[in-house]
C-alpha positions in Angstrom: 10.1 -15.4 4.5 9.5 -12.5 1.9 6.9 -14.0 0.0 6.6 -11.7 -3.7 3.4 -11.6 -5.8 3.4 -10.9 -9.5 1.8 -7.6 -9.8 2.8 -5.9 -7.0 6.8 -6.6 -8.0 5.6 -5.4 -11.6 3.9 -2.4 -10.3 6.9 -1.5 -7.9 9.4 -1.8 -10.8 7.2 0.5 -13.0 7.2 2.9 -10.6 10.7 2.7 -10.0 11.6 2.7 -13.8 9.2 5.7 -15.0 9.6 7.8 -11.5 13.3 7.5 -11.6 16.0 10.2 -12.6 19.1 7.3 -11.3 22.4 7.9 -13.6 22.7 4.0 -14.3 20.9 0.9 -14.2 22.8 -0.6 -11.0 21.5 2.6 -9.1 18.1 2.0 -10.2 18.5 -2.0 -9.0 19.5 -1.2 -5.8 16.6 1.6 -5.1 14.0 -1.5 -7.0 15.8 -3.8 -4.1 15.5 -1.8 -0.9 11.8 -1.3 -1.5 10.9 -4.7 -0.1 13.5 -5.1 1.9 12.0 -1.5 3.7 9.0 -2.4 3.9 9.8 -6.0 5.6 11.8 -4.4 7.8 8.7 -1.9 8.7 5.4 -4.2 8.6 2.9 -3.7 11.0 1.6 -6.6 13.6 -1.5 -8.0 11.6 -3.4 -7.4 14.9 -2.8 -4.0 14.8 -3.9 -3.6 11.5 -7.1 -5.4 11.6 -7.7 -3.3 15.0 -7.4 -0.2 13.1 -9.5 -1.7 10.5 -12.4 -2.5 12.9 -12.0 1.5 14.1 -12.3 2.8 10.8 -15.6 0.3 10.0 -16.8 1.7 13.4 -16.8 5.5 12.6 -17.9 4.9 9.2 -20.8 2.8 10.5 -22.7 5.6 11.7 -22.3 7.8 9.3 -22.9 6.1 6.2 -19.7 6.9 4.4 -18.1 5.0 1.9 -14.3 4.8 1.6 -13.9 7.5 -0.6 -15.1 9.7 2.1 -18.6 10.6 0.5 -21.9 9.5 1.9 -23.7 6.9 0.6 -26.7 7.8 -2.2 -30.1 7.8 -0.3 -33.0 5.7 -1.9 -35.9 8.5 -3.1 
């Protein structure tokens, strides 16, 4: 079941459109097309993700840091 949401299938065909150099507009469908069709074939097991997910939260833990990778402001 491919299930599609809104943005994400506007924000796919944006990229596709403005980052695109195809010759013709049937080129440019089929290289809008394999994208989900890729990444269905390529998903990770949701248990896998979630377990990398509980990793990351564990490093970060001790440290402090935010995802962007800088430490959190201290109260003065």
């Amino acid at each position: 079941m491919i299930v599609a949401v809104g943005w994400v299938v506007t924000s796919v065909r944006q990229f596709t459109i403005a980052n695109s150099n195809h010759p013709n507009h049937t080129v440019q469908t089929q290289a809008l097309h394999a994208n989900p069709r890729w990444r269905n074939a390529n998903a990770r097991h949701r248990d896998v993700l979630a377990a990398e997910r509980k990793e990351r939260a564990r490093i970060r833990g001790g440290k402090g840091i935010r995802w962007g990778g800088r430490p959190l402001a201290t109260a003065a």
